[in-house]
N, C-alpha and C positions, 0 to 999 in steps of 0.2 A: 504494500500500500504506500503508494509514492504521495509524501506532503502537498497540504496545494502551495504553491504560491504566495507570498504576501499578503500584495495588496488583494487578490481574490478572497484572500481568508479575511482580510479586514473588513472587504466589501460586504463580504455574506455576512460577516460578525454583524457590522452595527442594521444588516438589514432585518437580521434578527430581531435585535434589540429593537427596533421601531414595532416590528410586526408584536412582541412584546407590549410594547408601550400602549398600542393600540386597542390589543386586546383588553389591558388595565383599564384604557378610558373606556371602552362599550361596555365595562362588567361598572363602571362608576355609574356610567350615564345609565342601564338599564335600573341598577338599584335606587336611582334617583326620579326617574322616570316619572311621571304624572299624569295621567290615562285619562281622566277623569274632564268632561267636556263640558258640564252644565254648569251654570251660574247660578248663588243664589241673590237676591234682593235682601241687603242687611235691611231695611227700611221696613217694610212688611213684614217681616219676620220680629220685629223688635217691638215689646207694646210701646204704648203710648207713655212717654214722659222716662222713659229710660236713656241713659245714654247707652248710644250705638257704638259698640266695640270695633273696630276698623275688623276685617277678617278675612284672610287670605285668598277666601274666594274671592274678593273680588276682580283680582288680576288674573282668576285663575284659567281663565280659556286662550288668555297670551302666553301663562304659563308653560300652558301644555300644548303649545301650539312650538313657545320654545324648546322645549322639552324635545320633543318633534324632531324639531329644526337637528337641531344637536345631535342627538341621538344618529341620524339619516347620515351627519358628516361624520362622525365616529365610523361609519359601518362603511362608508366609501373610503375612509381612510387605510381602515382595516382592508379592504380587498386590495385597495392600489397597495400595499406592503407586502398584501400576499403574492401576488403579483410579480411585485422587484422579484422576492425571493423564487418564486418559480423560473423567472428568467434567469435569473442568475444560476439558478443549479441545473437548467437547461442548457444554456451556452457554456457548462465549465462543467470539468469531470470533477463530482465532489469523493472524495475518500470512501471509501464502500467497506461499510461495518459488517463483519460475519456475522451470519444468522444464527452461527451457534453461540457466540455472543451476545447476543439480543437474547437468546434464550436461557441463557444463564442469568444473568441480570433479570431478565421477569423471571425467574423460580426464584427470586429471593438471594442466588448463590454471588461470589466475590470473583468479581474476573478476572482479580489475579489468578485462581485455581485453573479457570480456563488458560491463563497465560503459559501458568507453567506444565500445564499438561501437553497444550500445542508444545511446545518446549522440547519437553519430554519424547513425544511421538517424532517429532521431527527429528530428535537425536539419535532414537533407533532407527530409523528413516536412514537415516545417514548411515550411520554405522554397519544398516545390510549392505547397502550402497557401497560404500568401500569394502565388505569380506567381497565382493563380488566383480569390485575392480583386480581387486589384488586375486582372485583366484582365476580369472581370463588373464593377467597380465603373466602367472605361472605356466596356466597352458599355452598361450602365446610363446613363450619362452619355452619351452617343452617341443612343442609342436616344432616352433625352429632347429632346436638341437637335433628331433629326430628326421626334420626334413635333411639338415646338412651330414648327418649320416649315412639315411638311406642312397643321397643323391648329393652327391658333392659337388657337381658341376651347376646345382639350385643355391649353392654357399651365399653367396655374394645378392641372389636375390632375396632369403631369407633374413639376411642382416640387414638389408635395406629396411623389408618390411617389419621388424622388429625393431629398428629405428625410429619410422616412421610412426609407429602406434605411439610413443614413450619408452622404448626399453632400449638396453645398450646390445650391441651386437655383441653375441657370444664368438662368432666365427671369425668377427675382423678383430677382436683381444687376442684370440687363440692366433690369430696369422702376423699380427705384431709384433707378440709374442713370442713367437718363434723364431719370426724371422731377426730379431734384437738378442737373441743368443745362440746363432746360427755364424 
């Protein structure tokens, strides 16, 4: 999983954070909300020779008319941030979390344990992986030794080709060899 970039990581960071932000105002503006449309008349409701208590109805169908209002920009706000965020993680490849990750984390469990288990598996992983270079790199080596026996005049091609994999020529040591105390 290759890091992203910077400034893309910063980009999606704070688009986050708006998309965030936005969601906080429409969870403020819903809890605030004020639905309620009718008016009442303090005047008529009040008897005669009392004093009228001012009461919040009376602004209240501008209220909620603001209320409305508010509310409507919150909610477009919120899409256009959903929005950024979708284009951004449309035009850029974002870091892709294993699903067995994901599913550790919802059981409850600690991803270090998955860390170290991928860890783990990937070490034996390896570990067949090399018994299995190093036991073709013996037959390889083998194989050469018994071709330059059966067929000497194949000498020189079989050292090549056990060169060419990674291994040393057994046939051009042996003829260096010889020939340096000859």
């Amino acid at each position: 999983m290759a890091p992203m970039p910077n400034a893309d990581h910063n980009l999606l960071e704070q688009q986050l954070k708006d998309t965030i932000q936005s969601f906080h105002n429409v969870m403020v503006q819903v809890t605030a909300y004020d639905s309620t449309t009718t008016t009442t008349n303090s005047a008529s409701s009040t008897p005669a020779g009392s004093h009228s208590i001012p009461s919040p109805l009376h602004n209240h169908n501008r209220n909620s008319r603001a209320s409305r209002d508010v509310l409507a920009s919150e909610m477009n706000a919120l899409s256009r941030s959903l929005q950024a965020v979708y284009r951004t993680s449309t035009t850029r490849t974002l870091p892709l979390v294993p699903p067995e990750l994901v599913q550790y984390v919802d059981d409850g469990r600690n991803p270090d344990v998955y860390t170290r288990e991928f860890v783990e598996l990937v070490r034996r992983g390896n570990q067949l992986m090399r018994g299995k270079q190093v036991a073709f790199a013996r037959f390889r080596d083998v194989l050469a030794g018994e071709i330059e026996s059966a067929m000497p005049e194949l000498r020189d091609d079989a050292a090549r080709a056990v060169v060419a994999t990674g291994g040393r020529a057994v046939g051009a040591e042996n003829t260096s060899h010889t020939a340096a105390t000859s």
